[in-house]
N, C-alpha and C positions, 0 to 999 in steps of 0.2 A: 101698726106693725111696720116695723122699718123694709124698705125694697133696694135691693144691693142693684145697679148699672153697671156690666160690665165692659170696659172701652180701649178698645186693641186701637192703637198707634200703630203705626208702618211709616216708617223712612220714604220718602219721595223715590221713585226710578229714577235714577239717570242713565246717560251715555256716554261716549266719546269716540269719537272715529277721530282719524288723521291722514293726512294730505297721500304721504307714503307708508306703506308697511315696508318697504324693505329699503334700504340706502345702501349705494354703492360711492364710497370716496377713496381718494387718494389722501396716503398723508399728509395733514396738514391741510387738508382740505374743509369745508363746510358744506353744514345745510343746516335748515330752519324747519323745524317741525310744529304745522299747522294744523293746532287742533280742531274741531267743529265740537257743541256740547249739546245735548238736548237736555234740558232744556238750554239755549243760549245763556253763554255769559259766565257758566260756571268755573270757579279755581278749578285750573289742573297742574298737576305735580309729575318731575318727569322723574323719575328712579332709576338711576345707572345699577348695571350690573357689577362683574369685581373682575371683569375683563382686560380693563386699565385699556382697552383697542380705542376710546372716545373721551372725550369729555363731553359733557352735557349741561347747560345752566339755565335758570329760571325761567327762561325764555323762549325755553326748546332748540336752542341754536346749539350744534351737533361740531363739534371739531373734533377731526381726526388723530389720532397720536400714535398708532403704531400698524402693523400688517396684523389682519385678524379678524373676527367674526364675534360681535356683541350685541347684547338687545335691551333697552331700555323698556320700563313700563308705564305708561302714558295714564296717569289716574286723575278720576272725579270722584265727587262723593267723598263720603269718609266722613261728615262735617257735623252728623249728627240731624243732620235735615234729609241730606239725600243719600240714599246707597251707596258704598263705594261700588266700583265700576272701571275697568280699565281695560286697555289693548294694546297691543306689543309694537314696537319698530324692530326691527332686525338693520343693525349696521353692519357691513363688510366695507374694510379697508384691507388696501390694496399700496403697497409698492411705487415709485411714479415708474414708469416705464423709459427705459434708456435706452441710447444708439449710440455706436462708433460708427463715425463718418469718415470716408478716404478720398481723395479725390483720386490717387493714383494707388493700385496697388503694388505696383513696381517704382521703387524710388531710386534717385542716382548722388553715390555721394563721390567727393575725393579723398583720398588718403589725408589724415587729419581733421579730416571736417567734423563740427558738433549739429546736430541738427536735434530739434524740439519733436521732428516729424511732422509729416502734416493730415493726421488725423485729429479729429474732433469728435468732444462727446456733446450728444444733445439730450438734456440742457446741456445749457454749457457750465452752470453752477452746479452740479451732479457731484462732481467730484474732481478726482487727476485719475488720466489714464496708466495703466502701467506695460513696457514692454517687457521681451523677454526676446532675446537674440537664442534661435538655435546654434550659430555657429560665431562663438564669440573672440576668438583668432580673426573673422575679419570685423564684424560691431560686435563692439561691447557696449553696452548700457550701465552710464553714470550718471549717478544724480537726476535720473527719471531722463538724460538726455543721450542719443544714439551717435556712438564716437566710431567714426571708421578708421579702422587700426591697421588692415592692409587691404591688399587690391583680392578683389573677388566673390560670392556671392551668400546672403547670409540671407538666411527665411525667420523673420522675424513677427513676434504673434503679438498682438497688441490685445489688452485684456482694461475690462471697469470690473469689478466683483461684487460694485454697492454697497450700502450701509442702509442704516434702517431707513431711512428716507427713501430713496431710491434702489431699483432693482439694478440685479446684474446684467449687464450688454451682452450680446452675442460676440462673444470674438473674432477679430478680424485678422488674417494674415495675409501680412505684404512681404514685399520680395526689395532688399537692398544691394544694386550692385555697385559695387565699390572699386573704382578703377586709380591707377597714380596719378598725380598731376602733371598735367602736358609741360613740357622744357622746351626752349627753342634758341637757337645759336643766333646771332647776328654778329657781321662782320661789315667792316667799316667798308674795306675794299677788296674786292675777289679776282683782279689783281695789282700786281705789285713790281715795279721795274728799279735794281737796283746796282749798284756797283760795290765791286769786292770790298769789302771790308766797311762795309755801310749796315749799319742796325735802323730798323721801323719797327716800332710796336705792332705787334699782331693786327690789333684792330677786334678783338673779339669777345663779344659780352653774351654771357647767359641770364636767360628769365624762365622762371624769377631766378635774382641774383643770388639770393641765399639756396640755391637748390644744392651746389656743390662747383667744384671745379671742372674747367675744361682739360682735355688732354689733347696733344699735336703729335702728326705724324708726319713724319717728310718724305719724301719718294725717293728723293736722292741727296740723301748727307754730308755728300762729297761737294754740294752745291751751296744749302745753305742748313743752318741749325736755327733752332727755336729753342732761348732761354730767356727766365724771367718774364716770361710774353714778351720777349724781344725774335725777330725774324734778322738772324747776322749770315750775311755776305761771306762766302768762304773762296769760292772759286765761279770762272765765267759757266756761264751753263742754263739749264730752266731745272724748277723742280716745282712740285706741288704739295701744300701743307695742307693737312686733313685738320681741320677743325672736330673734335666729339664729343659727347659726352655721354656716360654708358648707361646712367641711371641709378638709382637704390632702392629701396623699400618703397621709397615716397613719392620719389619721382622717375616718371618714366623718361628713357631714353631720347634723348635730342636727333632730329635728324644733319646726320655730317651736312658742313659746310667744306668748300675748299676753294685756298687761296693759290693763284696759280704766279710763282715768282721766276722773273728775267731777272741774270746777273750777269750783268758788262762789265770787262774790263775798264780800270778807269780811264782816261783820255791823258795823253802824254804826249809833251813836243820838246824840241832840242831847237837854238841857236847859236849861230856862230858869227 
């Protein structure tokens, strides 16, 4: 008489732990995920989710690729020998974290001037910083760069807003005062001894030279005049010529100079 054996097979246990359950990166960042198997030695397979926040390859090596929260599943087994068997990583990626740096929150410019400013972002590869002038009558912002257009105080806010790599900064606000450029008179000689009907050049230069023209004033006309930048001899006497210049948008006011002028009769003899 024939006797039937009945023979139940079972799949081997296994396991899998790993190094970390949870990761914390920065974009663009890595890690390596270190399996342990019981038994020793066995494939394991890593299985990204559809998060697109990682990449993940054969190796368990974990790169970062956007801001977000994903989880891989870390498997053994399956193979027909041993049970499948698995456990989770949890990734969170994170932004990198950024700063604007000032050295000064109060900056000084002159009428005309371009300036870059002198903040920074940290990293410094992050990005370009952007300003934003509230009072754009005295800076205006061209070309990412801060132009002082007249004399006086402008509260300017300087901003990063980030990109997928990098996080937004705290904004920072500095203070721009914007003053004219200093002018300053120089004369050759302050004074001048001359006889009627005798012309001398002034003597009198402005700097910077492009700023504009001087103007002259004479105390007594009856004495001498100033034409052409020429000082001419009219009658015997003293008089004093006011060197100025008043200023414009750009440049601020010269302080007076004055040339103090003696006018002699000329010398005269008779023989016989």
């Amino acid at each position: 008489e024939n006797m039937t054996i009945e023979v139940t097979v079972k799949l081997k246990d296994a396991s899998v732990s790993v190094n970390n359950k949870t990761v914390d990166l920065f974009v663009d960042g890595n890690f390596t995920i270190v399996p342990t198997t019981v038994p020793e030695g066995l494939n394991v397979t890593y299985v990204p989710d559809e998060s697109g926040v990682y990449r993940v390859d054969e190796n368990g090596v974990v790169t970062a690729l956007k801001e977000g929260t994903g989880s891989i599943t870390v498997k053994v087994g399956g193979d027909g020998v041993y049970a499948e068997n698995s456990t989770t990583v949890t990734v969170t990626v994170s932004k990198i974290p950024t700063e604007i740096i000032v050295q000064n929150t109060t900056w000084y410019m002159k009428v005309g001037d371009i300036s870059e400013g002198n903040a920074t972002l940290t990293p410094a590869d992050a990005g370009n910083l952007t300003y934003t002038s509230m009072s754009p009558s005295v800076i205006k912002v061209e070309n990412g760069k801060l132009v002082a257009v007249a004399e006086g105080k402008a509260n300017v806010v300087v901003t990063f807003n980030g990109n997928d790599k990098y996080s937004q900064a705290e904004s920072v606000f500095i203070t721009v005062m914007v003053s004219k450029v200093p002018t300053e008179i120089n004369i050759t000689n302050a004074t001048v001894d001359m006889e009627v009907n005798d012309e001398v050049a002034v003597g009198a230069a402005l700097t910077p030279a492009d700023a504009g023209n001087v103007s002259y004033t004479v105390s007594n006309s009856s004495v001498v005049k100033v034409e052409d930048g020429k000082i001419i001899a009219l009658a015997e006497g003293t008089a004093t010529v006011t060197v100025s210049f008043a200023g414009d948008d750009k440049y601020a006011a010269a302080e007076n100079m004055t040339i103090e002028v003696t006018v002699k009769l000329k010398d005269a003899s008779v023989s016989v």
